[in-house]
DSSP file (Angstrom, degrees, kcal/mol; ACC not computed):
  #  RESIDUE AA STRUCTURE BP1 BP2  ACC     N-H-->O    O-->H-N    N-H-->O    O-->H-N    TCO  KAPPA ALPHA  PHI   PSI    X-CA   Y-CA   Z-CA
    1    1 A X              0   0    0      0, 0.0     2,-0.3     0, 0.0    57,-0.1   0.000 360.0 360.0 360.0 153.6    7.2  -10.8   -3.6
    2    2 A X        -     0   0    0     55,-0.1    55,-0.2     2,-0.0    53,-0.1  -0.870 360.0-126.1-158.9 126.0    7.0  -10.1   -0.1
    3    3 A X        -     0   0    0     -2,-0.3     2,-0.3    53,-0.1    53,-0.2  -0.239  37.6-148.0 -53.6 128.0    4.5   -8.6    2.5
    4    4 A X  E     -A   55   0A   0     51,-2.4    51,-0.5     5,-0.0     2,-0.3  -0.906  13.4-128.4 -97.3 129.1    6.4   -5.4    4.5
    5    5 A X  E     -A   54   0A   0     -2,-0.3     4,-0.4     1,-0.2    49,-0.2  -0.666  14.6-147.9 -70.7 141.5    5.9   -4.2    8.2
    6    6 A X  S >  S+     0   0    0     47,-1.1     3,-1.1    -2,-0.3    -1,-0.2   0.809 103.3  70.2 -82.9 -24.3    5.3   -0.4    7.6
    7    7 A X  T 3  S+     0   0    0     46,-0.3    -1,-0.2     1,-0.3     3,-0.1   0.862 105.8  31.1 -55.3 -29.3    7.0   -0.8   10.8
    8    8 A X  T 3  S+     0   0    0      1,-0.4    -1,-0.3     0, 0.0    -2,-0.2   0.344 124.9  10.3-126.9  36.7   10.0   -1.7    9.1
    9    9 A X    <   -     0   0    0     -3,-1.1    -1,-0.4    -4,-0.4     2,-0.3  -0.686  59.5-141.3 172.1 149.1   10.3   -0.2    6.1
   10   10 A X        -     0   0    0     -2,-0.2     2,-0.3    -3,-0.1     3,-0.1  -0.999  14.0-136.5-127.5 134.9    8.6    2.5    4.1
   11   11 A X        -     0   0    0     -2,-0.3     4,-0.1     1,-0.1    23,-0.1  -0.655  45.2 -80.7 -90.7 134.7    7.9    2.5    0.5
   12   12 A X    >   -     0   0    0     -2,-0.3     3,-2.4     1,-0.1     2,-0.4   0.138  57.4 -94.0 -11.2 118.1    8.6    6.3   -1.6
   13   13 A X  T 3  S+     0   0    0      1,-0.2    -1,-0.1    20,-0.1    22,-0.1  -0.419 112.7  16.7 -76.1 125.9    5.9    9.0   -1.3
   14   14 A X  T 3  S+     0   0    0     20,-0.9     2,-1.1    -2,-0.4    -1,-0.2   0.222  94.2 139.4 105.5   0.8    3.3    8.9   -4.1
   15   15 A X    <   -     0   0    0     -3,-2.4    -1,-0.3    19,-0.1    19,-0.2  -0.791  57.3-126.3 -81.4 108.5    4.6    5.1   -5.1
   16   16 A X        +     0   0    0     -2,-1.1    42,-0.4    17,-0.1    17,-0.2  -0.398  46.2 159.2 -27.0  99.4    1.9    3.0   -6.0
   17   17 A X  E     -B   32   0A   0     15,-2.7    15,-3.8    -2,-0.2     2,-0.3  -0.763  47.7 -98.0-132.4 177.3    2.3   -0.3   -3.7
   18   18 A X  E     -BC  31  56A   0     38,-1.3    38,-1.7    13,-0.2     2,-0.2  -0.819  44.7-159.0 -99.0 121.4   -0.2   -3.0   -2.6
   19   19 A X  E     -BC  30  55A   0     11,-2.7    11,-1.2    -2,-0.3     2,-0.4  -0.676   7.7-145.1-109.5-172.2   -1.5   -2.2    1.0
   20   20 A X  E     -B   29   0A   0     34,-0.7    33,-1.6     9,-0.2     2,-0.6  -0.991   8.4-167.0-105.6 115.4   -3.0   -4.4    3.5
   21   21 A X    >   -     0   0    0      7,-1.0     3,-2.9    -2,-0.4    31,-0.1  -0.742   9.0-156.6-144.2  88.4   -5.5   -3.3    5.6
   22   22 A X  T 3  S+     0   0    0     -2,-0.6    -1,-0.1     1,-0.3     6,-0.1   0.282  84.0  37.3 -10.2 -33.7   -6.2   -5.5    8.4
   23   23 A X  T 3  S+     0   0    0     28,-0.2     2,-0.5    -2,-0.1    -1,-0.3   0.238  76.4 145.7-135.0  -2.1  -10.0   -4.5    9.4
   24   24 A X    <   -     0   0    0     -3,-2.9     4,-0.1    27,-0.1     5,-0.1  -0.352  50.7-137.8  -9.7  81.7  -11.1   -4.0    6.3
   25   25 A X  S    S-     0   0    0     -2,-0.5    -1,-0.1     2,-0.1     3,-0.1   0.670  81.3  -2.6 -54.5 -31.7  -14.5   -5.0    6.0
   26   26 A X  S    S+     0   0    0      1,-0.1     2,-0.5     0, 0.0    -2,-0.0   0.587 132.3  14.1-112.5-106.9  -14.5   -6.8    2.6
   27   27 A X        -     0   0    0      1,-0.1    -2,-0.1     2,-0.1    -1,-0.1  -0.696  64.0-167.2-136.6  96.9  -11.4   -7.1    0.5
   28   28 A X        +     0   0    0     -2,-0.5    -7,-1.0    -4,-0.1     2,-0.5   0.745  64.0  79.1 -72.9 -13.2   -8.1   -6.0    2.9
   29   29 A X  E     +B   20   0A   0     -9,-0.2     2,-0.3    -5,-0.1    -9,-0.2  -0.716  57.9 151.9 -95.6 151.6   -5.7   -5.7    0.1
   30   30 A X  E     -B   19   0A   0    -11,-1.2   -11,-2.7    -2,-0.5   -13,-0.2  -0.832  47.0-108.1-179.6 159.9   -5.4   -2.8   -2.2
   31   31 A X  E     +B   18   0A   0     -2,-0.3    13,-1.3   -13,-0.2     2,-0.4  -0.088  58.5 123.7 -75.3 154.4   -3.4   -0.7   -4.3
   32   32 A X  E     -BD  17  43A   0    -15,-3.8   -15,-2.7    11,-0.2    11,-0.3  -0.994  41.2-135.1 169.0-164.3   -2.5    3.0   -2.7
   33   33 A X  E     - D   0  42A   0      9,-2.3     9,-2.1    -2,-0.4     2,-0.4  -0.810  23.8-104.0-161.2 165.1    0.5    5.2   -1.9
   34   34 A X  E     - D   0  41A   0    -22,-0.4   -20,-0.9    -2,-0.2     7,-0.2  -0.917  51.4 -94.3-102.9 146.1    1.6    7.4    1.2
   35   35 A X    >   -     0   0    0      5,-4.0     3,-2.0    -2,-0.4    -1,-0.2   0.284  33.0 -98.6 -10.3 154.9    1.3   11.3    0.7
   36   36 A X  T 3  S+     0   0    0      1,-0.3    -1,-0.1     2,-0.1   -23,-0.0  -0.057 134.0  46.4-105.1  53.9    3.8   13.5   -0.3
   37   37 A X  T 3  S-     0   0    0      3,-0.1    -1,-0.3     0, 0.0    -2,-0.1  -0.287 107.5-136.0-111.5   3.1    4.4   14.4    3.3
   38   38 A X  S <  S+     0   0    0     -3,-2.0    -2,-0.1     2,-0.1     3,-0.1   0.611  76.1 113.3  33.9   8.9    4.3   10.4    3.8
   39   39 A X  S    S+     0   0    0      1,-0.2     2,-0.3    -5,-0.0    -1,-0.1   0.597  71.1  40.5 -83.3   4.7    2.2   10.9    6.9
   40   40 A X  S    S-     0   0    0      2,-0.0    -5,-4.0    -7,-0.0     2,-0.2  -0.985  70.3-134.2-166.6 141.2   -1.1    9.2    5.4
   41   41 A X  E     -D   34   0A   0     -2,-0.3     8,-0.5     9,-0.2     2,-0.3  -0.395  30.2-170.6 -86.1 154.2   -1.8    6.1    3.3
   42   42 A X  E     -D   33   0A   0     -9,-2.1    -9,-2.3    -2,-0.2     6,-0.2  -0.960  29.4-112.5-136.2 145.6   -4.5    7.1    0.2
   43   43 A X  E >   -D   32   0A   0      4,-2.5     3,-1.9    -2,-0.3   -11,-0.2  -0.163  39.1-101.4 -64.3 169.0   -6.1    4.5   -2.0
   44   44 A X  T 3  S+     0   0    0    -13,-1.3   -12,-0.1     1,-0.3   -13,-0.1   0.089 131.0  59.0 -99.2  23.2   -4.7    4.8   -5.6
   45   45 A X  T 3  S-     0   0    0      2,-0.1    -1,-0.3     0, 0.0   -13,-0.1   0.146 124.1-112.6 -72.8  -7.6   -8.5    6.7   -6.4
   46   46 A X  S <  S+     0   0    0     -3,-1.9     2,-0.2     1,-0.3    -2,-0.1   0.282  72.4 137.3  51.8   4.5   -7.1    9.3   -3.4
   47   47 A X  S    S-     0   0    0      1,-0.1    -4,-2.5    -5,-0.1     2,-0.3  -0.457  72.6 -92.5 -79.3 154.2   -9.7    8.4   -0.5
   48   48 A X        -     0   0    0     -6,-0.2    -6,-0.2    -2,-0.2    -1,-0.1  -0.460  44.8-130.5 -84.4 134.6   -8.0    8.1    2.6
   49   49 A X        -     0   0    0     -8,-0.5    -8,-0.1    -2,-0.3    -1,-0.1  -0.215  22.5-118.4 -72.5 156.3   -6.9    4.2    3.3
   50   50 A X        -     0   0    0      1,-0.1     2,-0.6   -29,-0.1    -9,-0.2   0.270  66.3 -29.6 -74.2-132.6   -7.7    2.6    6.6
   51   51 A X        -     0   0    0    -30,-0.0   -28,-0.2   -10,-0.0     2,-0.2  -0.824  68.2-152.6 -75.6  93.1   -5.2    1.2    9.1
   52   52 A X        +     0   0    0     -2,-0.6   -31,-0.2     1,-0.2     3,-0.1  -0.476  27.3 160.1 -86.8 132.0   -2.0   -0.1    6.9
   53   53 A X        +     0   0    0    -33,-1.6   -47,-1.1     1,-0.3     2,-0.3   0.777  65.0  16.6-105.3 -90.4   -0.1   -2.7    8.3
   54   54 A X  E     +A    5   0A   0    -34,-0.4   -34,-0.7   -49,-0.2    -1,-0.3  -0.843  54.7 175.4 -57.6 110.8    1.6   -4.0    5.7
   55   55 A X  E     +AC   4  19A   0    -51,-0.5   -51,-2.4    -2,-0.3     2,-0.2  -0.603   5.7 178.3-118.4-179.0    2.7   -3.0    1.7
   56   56 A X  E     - C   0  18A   0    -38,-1.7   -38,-1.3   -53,-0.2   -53,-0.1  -0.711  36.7 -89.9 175.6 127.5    4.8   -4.7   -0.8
   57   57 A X        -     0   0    0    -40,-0.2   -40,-0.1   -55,-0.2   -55,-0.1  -0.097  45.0 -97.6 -33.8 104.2    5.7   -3.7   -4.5
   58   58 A X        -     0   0    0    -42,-0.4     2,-0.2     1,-0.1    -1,-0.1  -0.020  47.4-111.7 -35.1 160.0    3.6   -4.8   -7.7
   59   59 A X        -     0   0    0      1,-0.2    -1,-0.1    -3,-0.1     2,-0.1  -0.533  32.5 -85.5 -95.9 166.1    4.9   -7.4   -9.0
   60   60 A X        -     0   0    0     -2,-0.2     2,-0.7     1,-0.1    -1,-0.2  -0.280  52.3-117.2 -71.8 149.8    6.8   -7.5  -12.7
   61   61 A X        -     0   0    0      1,-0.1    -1,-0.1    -3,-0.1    -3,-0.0  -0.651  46.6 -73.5 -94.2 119.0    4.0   -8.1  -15.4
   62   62 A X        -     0   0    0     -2,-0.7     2,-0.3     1,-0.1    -1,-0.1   0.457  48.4-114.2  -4.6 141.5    4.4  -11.5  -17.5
   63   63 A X              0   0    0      1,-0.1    -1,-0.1    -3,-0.1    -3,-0.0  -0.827 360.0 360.0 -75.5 137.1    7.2  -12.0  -20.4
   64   64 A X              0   0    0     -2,-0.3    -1,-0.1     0, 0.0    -2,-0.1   0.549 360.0 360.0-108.7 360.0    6.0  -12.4  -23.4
């Protein structure tokens, strides 16, 4: 897995990715998506995310 600059790369609008959100008061990572205009990050509840720095792609879920 690997931490993305939204500066240099953008993830599909309305894909659920892990964002990072620098100034976060508590707990900076969380899952959320861009619009489907990709002009604004949303938390995966749809409340508008802070300032995203960074996303990266869940990871694959354990073999069994």
């Amino acid at each position: 897995m690997k931490w993305i600059r939204v500066d240099d790369e953008m993830p599909e609008t309305e894909e659920t990715v892990l964002i990072y959100m620098p100034e976060a008061e508590t707990e900076p990572i969380w899952p959320g998506y861009l619009n489907d205009s990709g002009s604004c990050w949303l938390l995966a509840d749809g409340m508008p995310a802070g300032r995203v720095t960074h996303w990266m792609h869940f990871p694959f879920p354990p073999k069994e």
